[in-house]
Backbone bond lengths (Angstrom), bond angles and torsions (degrees), N, CA, C in turn:
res aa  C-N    CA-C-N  psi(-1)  N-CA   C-N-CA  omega(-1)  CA-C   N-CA-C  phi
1 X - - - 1.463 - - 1.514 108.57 -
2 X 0.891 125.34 125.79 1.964 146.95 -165.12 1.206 117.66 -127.05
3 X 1.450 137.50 108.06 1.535 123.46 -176.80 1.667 79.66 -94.87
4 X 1.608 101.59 141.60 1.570 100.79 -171.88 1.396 93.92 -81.90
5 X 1.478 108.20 163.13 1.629 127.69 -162.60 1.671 88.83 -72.42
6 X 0.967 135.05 -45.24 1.616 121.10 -166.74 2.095 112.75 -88.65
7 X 1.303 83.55 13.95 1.922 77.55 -168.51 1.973 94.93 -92.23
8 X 1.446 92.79 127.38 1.468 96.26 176.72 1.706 137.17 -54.97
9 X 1.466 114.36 18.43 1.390 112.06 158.89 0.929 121.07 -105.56
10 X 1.248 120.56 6.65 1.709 114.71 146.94 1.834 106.84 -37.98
11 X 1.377 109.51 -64.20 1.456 111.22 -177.41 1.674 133.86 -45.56
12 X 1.750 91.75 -4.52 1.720 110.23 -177.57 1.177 89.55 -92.87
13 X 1.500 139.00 -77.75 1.412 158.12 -166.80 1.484 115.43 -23.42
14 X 1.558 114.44 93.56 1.656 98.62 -176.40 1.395 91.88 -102.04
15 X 1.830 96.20 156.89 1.169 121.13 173.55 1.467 109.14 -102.94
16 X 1.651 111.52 -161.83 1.693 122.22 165.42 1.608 117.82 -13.28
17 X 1.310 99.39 -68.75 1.379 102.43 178.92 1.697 112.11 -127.83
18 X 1.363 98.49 81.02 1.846 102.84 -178.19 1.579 109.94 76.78
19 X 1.282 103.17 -170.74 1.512 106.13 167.92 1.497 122.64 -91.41
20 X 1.472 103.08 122.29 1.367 106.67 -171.78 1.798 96.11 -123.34
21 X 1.336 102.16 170.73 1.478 104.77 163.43 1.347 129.68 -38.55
22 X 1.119 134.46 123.53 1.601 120.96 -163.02 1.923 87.31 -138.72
23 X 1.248 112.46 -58.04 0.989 124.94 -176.07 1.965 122.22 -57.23
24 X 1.111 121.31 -21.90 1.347 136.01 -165.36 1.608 103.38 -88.59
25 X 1.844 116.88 -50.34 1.249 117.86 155.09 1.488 133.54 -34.68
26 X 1.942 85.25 -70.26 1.741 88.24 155.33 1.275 155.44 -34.95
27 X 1.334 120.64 -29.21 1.387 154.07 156.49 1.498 96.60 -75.42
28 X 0.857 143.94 -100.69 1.464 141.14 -165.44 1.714 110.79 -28.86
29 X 1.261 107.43 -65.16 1.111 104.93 156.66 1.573 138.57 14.94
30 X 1.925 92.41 -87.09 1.544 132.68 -157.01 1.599 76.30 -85.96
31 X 0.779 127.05 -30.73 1.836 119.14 -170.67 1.551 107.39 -91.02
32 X 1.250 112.62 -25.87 1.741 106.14 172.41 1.532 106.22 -166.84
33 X 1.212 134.25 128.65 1.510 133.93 165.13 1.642 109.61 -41.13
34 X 1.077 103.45 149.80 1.443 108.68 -177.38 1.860 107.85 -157.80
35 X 1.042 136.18 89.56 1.090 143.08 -170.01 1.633 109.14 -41.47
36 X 1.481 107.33 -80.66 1.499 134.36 166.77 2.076 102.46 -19.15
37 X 1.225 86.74 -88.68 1.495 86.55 167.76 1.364 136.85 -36.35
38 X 1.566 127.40 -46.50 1.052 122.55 -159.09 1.885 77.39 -100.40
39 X 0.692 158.82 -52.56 1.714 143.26 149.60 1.600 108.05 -6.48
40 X 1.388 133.87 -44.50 1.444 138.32 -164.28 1.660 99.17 -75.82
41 X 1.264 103.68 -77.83 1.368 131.01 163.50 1.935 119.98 -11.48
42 X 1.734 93.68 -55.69 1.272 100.91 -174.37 1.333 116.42 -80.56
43 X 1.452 121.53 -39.44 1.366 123.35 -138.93 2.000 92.21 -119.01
44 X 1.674 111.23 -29.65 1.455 113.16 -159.90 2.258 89.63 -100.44
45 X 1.048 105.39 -19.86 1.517 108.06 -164.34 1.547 114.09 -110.35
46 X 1.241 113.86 -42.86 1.415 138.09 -151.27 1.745 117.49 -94.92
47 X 2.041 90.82 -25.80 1.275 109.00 -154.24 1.740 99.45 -155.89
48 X 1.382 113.35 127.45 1.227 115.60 163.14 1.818 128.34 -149.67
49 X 1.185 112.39 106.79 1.165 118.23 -179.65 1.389 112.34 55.07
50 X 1.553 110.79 67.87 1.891 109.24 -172.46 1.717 120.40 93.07
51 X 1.777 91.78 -38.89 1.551 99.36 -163.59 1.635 124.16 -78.54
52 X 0.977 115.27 136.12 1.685 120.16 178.65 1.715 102.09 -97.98
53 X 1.681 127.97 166.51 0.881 139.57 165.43 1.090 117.34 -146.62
54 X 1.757 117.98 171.37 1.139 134.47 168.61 1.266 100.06 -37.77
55 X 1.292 124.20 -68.30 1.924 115.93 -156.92 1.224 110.56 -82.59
56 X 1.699 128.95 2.91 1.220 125.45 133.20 1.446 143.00 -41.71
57 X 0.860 100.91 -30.37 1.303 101.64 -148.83 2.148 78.28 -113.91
58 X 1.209 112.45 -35.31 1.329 111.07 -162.27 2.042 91.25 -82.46
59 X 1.253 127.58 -18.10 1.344 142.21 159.95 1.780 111.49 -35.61
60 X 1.327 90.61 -58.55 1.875 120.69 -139.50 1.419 87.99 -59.47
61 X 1.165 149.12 -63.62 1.408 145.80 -141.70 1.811 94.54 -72.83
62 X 1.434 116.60 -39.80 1.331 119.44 171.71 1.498 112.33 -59.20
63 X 1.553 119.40 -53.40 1.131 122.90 178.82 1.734 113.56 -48.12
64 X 1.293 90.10 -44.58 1.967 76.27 170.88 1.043 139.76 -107.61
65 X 1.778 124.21 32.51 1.228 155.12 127.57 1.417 122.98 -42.74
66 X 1.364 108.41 -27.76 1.555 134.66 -143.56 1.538 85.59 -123.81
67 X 0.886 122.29 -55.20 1.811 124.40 -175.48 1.984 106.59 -61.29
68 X 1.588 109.81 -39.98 1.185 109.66 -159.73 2.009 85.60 -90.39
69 X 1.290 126.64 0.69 1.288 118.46 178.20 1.177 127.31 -98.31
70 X 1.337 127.61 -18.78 1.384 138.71 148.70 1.352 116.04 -126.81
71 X 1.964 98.93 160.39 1.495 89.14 -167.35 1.510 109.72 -98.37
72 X 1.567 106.62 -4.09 1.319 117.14 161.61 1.512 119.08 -39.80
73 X 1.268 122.69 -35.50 1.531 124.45 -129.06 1.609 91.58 -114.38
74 X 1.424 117.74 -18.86 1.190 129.36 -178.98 1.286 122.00 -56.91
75 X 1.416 111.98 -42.63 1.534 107.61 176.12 1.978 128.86 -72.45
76 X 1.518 92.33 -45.16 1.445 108.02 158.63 1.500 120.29 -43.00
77 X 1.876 107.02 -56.18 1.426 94.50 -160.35 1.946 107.78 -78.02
78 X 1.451 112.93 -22.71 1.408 117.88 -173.04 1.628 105.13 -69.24
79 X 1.266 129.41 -16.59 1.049 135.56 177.51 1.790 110.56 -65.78
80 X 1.731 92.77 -46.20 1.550 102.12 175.50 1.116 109.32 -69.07
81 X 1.131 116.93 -38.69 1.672 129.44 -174.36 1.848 110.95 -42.67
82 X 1.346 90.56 -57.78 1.762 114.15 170.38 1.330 134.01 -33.91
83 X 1.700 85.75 -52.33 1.864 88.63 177.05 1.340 96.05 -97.39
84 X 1.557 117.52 -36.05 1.779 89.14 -164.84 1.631 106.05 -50.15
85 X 1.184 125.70 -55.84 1.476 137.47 170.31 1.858 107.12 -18.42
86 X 1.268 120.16 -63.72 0.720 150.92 117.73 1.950 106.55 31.29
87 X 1.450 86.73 -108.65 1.590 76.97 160.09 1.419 148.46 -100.77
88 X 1.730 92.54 23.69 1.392 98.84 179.32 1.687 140.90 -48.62
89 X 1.613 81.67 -32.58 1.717 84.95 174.68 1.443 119.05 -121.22
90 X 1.501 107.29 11.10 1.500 122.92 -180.00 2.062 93.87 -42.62
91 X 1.519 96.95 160.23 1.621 98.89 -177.57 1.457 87.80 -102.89
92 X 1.403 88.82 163.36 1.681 122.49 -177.39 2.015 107.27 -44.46
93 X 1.187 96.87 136.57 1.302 97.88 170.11 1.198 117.76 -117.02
94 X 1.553 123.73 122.90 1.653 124.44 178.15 1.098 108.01 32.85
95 X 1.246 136.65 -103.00 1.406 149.33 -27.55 1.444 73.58 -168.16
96 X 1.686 132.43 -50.88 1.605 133.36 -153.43 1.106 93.36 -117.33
97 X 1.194 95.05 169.10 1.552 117.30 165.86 1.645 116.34 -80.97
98 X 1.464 111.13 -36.99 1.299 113.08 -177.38 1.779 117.52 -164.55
99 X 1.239 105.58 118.92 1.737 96.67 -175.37 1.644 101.57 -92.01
100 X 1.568 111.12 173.67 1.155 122.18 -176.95 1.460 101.19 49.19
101 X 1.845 94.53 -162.33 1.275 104.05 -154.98 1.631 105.98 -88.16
102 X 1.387 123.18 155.29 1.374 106.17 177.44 1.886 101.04 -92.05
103 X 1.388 102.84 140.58 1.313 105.77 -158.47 2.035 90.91 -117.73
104 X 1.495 119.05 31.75 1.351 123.20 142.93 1.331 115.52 -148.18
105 X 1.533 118.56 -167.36 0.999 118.36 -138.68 1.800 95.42 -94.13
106 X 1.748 100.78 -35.39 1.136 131.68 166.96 1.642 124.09 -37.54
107 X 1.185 106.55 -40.23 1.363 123.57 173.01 1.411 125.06 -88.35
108 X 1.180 118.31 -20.51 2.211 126.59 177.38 1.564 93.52 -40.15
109 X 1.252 117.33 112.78 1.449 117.33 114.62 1.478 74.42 140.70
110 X 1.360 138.23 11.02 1.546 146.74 -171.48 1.891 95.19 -95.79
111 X 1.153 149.73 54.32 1.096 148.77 -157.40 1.982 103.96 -97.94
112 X 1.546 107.43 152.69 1.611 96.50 154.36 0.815 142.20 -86.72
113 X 1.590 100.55 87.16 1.949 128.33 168.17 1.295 102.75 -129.67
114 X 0.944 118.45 132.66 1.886 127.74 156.03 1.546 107.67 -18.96
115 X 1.607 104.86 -59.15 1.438 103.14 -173.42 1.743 103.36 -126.06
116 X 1.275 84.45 107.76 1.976 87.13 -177.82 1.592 117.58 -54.08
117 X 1.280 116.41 141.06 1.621 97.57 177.19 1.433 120.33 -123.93
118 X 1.139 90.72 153.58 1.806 113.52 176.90 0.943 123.99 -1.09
119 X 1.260 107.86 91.66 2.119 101.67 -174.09 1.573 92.40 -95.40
120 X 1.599 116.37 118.62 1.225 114.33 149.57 1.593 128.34 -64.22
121 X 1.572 117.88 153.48 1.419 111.97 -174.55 1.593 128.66 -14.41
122 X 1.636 97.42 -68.69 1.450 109.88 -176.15 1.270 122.58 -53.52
123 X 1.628 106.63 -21.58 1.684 103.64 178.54 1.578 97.72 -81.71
124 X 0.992 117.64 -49.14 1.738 87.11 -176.79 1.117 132.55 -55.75
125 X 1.107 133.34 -16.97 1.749 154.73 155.43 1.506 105.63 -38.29
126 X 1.441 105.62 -53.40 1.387 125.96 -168.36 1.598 109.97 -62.91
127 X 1.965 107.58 -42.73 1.106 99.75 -145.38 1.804 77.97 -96.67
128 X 1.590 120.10 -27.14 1.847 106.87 174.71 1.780 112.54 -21.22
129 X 2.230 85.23 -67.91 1.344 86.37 -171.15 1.412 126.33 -64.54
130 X 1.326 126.76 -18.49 1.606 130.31 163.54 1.685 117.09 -42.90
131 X 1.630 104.48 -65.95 1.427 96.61 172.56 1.238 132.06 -53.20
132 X 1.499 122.22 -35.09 1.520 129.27 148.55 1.398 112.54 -22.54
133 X 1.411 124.85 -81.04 1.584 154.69 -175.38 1.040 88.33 -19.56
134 X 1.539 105.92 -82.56 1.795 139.80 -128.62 1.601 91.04 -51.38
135 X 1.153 130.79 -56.47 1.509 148.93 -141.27 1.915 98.22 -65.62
136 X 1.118 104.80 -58.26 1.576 95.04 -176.05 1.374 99.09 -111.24
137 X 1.366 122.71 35.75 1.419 124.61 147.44 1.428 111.02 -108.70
138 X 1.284 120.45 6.04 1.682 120.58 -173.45 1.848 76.15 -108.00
139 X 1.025 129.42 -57.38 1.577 127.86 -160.69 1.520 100.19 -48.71
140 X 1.323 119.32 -46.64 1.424 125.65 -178.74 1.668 105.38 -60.38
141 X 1.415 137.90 -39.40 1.152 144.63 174.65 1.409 123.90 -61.69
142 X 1.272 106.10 -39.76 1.544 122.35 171.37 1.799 104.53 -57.08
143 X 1.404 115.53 -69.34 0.773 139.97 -159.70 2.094 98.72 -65.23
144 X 0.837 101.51 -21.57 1.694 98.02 -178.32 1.584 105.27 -109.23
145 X 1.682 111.18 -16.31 1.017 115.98 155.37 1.531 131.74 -33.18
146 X 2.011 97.66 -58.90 1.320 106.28 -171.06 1.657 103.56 -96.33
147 X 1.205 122.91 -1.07 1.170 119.06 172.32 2.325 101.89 -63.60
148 X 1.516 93.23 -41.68 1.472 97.37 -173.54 1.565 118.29 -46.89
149 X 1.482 80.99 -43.52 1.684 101.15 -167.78 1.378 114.03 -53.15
150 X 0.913 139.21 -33.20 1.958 155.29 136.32 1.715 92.30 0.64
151 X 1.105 134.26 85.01 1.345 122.95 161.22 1.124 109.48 111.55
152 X 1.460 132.66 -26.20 1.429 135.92 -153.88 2.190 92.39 -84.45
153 X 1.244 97.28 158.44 1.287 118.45 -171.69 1.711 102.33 -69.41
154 X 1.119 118.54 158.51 1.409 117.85 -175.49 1.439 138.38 -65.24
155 X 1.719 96.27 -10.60 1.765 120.87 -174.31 1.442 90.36 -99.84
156 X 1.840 131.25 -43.60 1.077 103.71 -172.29 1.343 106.63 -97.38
157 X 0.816 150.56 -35.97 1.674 138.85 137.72 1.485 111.91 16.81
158 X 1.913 114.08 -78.51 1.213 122.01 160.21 1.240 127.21 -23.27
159 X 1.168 119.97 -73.07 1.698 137.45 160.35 1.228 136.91 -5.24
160 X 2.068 92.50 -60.73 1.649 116.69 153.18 1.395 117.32 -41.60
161 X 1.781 99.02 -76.62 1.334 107.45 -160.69 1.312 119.91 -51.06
162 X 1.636 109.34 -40.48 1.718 129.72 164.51 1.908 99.67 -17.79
163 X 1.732 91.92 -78.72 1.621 101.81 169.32 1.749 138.10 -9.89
164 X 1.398 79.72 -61.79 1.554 115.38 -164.80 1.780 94.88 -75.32
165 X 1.461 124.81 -53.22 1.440 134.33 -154.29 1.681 98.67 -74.72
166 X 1.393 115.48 -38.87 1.355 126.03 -161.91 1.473 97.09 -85.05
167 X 1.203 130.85 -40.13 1.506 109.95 -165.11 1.630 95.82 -103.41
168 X 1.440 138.06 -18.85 1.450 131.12 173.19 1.289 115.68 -87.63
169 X 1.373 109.00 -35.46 1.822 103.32 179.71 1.606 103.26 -130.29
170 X 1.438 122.51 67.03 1.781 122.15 -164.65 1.827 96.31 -62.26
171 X 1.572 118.46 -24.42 1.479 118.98 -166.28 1.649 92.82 -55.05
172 X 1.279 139.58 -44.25 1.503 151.92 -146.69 1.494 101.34 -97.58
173 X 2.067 111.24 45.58 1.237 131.40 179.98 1.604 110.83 -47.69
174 X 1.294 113.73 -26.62 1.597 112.79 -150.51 1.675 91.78 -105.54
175 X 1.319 112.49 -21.27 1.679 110.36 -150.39 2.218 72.92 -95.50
176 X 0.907 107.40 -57.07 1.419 92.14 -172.90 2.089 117.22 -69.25
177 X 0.977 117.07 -9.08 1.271 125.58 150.38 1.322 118.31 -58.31
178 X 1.181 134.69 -44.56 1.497 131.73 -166.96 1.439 96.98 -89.62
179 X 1.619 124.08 -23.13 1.205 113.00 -170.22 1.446 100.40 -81.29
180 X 1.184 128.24 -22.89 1.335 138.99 172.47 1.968 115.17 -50.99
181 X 1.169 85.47 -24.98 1.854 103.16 167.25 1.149 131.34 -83.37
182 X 1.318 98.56 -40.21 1.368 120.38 -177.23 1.881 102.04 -72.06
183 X 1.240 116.07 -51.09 1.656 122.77 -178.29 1.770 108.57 -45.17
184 X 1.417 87.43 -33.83 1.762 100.09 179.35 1.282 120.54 -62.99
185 X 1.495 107.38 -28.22 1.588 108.59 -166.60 1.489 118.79 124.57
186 X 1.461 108.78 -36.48 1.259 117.27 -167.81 1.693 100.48 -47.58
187 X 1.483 96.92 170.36 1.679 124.28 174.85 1.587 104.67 -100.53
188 X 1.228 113.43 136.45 1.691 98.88 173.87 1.566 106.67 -61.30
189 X 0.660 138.44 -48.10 1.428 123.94 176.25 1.834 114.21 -56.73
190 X 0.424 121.54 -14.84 1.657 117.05 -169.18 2.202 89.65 -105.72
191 X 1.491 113.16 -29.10 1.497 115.82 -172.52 1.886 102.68 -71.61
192 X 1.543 86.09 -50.54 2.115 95.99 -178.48 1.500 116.29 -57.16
193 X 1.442 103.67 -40.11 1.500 103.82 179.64 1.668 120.75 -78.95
194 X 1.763 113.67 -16.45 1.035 104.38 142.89 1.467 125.30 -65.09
195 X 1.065 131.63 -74.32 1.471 155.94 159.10 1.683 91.53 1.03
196 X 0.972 132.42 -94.72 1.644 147.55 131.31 1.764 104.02 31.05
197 X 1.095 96.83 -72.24 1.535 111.08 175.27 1.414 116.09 -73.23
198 X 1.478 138.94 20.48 1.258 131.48 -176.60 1.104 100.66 -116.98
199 X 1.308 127.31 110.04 1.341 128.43 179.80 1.520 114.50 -88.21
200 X 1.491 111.88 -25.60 1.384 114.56 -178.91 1.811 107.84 -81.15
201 X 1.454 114.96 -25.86 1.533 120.54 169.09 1.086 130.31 -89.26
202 X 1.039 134.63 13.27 1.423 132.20 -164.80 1.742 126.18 3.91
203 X 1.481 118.86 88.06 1.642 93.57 173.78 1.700 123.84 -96.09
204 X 1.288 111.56 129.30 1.014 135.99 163.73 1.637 131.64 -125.70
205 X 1.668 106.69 127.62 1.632 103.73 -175.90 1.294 112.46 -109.37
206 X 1.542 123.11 119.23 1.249 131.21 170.51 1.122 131.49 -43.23
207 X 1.148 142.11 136.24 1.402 149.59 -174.32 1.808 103.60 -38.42
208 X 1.222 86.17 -51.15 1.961 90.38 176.51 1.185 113.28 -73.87
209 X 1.471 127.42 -2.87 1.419 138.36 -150.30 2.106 83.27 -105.11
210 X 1.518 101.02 -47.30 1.263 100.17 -179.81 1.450 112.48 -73.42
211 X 0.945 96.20 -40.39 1.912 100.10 169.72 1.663 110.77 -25.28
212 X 1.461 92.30 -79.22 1.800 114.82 -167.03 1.520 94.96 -70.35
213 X 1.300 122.94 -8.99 2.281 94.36 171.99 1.789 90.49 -101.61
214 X 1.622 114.55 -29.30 1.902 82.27 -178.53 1.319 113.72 -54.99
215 X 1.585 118.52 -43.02 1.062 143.33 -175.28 2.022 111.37 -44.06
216 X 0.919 108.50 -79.36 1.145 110.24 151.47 1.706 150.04 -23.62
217 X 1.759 104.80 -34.38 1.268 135.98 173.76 1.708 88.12 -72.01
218 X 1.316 105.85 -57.34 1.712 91.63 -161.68 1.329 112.36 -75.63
219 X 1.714 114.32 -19.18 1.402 88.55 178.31 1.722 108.59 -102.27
220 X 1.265 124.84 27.23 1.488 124.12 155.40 1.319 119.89 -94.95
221 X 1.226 110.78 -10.32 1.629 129.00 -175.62 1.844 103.99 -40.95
222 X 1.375 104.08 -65.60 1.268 107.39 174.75 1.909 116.42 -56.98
223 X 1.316 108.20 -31.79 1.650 113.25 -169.69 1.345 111.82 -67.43
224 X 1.225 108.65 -60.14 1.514 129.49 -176.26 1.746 118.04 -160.91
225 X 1.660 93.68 95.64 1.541 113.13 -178.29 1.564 124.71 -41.20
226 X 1.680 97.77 -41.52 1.195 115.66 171.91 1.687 130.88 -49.66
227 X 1.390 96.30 -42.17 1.895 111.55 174.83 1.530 111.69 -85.38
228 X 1.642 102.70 -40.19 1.864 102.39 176.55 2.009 96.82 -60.87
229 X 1.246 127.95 -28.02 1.519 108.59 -149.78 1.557 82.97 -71.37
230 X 1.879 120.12 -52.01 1.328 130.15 -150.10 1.418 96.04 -61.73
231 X 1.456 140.84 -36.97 1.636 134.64 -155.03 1.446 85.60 -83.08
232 X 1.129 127.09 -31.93 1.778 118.33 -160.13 1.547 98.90 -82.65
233 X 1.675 119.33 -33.70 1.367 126.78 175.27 1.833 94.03 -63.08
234 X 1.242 130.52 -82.39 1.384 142.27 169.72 1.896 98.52 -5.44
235 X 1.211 95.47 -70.27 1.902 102.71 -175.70 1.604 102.87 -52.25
236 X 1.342 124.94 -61.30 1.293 116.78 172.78 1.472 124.49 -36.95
237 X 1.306 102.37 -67.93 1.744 119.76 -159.07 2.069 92.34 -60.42
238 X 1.304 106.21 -33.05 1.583 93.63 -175.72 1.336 117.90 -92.32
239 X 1.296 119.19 -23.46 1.347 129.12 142.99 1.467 138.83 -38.99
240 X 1.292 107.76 -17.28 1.467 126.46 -156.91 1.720 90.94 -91.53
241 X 1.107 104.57 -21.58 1.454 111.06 -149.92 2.071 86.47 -109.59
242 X 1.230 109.45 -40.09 1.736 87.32 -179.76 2.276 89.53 -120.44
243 X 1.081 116.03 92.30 1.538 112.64 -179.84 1.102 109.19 -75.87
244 X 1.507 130.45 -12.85 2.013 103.59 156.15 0.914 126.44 -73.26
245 X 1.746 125.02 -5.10 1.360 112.20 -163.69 1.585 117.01 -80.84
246 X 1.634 111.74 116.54 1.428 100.12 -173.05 1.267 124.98 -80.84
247 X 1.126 125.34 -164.06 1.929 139.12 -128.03 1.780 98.41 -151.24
248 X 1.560 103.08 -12.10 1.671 83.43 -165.52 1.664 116.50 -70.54
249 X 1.374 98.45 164.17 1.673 94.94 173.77 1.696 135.18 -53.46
250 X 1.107 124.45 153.75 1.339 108.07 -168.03 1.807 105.42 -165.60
251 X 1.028 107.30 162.79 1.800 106.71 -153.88 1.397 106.65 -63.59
252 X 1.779 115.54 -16.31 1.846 100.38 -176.29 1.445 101.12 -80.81
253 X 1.075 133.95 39.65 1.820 127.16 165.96 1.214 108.07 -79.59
254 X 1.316 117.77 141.35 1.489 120.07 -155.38 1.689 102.06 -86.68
255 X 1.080 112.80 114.69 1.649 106.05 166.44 1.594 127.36 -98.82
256 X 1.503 113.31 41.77 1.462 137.72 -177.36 1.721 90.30 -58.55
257 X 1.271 78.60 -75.43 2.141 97.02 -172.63 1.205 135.65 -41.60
258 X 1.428 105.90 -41.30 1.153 145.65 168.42 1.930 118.20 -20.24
C-alpha cells in the first residue's frame, strides 16, 4: 500500500513536529541515495523521542522500496526498521491515547500525540489499508533482521533482536527491555544494577521469560557469539537471584526462523 508521492494527503499527515515535508525527501531519495538526508527524514521527521506518526507509517512502504534499491541504504534503514517495530505495539503511555501503530480499524486516528489529529476521510482508507500491509511486512523485517545479525557486533545484534522480540513475542516485556540495554552498550552488570534501582519499573523475568532468552542464546550462538554469550550471562546473573526458576522448553519459542 503506497500513498503516491504527489497525492495531496501528504499535506494532512503530521509528523515529529506537525506536517512537514515528508514527501520531497522521498522523491529524492528514490532518485539518488543520500545518507545525510535519509538520517534527517528518519530520525528528525519520522521519529521523535519513542514517538511514531501518521507520516510514518504513511512513509514506510516507500522506505522499503528505497531499502531494497540500494545497498547503501540497507544498514541505516533496518536500523529504523528495528525500533519502529520496536514500538509498534508497545501499550499506551499516560500521557497518549495510543503509541505505535494502531493495528485495528477501531483504533485509526488514536496515534502518539497528546492530542491525535484530524484524519480526513481519505486518511483512514489509507491507514485501513496500512494495518493490512504492516503485518506481513513486519514478518519480512524480522526475518532479514536476523539474517543481519550473522556478523553484526553485539550492541547491534541486540537492536535487531530488540526488533524481532517486541513485535513477535511483545508478552516477553522484560526480556526485550534488557535487550534495549544491551543495544546501548551496557554490561549486564552495570544494566541490572540499573534495572535494580528502578523503583517506578520493576524488572522481573518470568520463568517463560527465561525459557525464550536460554532458548534464544542457543539459537544465536551460530549468528552472533557475542549476544548468545551476554543472554546466557543475563539468564545466569537473574537466575542467581530466584534458582528454582526453570529453563525448560515451552510453546512461546519463536518459530519465525524455523
Amino acid at each position: 500500500m503506497q500513498l503516491l508521492l504527489d497525492d495531496p494527503l501528504w499535506d494532512h499527515l503530521p509528523g515529529a513536529y506537525g506536517v512537514e515535508d515528508v514527501r520531497g525527501p522521498l522523491s529524492s531519495l528514490l532518485e539518488q541515495w543520500d545518507p545525510e538526508l535519509c538520517n534527517t527524514l528518519l530520525w528528525d521527521r519520522l521519529h521523535h523521542q519513542e514517538s511514531l506518526y501518521p507520516a510514518t507509517w504513511a512513509a514506510l512502504p516507500w522506505l522499503w522500496q528505497i531499502a531494497g534499491r540500494y545497498e547503501d541504504a540497507v544498514a541505516p534503514l533496518f536500523d529504523f526498521f528495528a525500533h519502529l517495530i520496536a514500538l509498534a505495539k508497545r501499550a499506551p503511555a499516560s500521557y497518549c491515547a495510543y503509541e505505535g501503530l494502531p493495528l485495528s480499524g477501531g483504533d485509526l486516528g488514536h496515534w502518539h500525540v497528546s492530542i491525535p489529529p484530524a484524519m480526513i476521510p481519505p486518511a483512514d482508507a489509507l491507514f485501513e489499508a496500512l494495518v493490512v500491509w504492516v503485518e506481513p511486512w513486519a514478518v519480512q523485517v524480522c526475518r532479514a533482521l536476523n539474517t543481519l545479525s550473522e556478523g553484526a557486533d553485539r550492541a547491534q545484534a541486540a537492536h535487531y533482536l530488540r526488533g524481532i522480540i517486541a513485535w513477535a513475542h511483545p508478552e516477553h516485556e522484560s526480556f526485550e527491555r534488557a535487550l534495549g540495554f544491551l543495544s546501548d552498550g551496557w554490561s549486564i552488570k552495570e544494566m541490572l544494577e540499573t534495572l535494580e534501582a528502578d523503583e517506578d519499573v520493576p524488572f522481573h523475568m518470568s520463568a517463560r521469560e527465561f525459557s525464550f532468552a536460554s532458548q534464544e542464546a542457543a539459537r544465536l550462538q551460530g549468528l552472533c557469539p557475542d549476544l548468545a554469550r551476554d543472554l546466557r550471562a543475563l539468564v545466569d546473573a537473574v537466575r542467581a537471584d530466584n534458582p528454582a526458576t526453570p529453563t525448560q522448553p515451552h510453546p512461546d519459542q519463536m518459530s519465525l526462523f524455523e
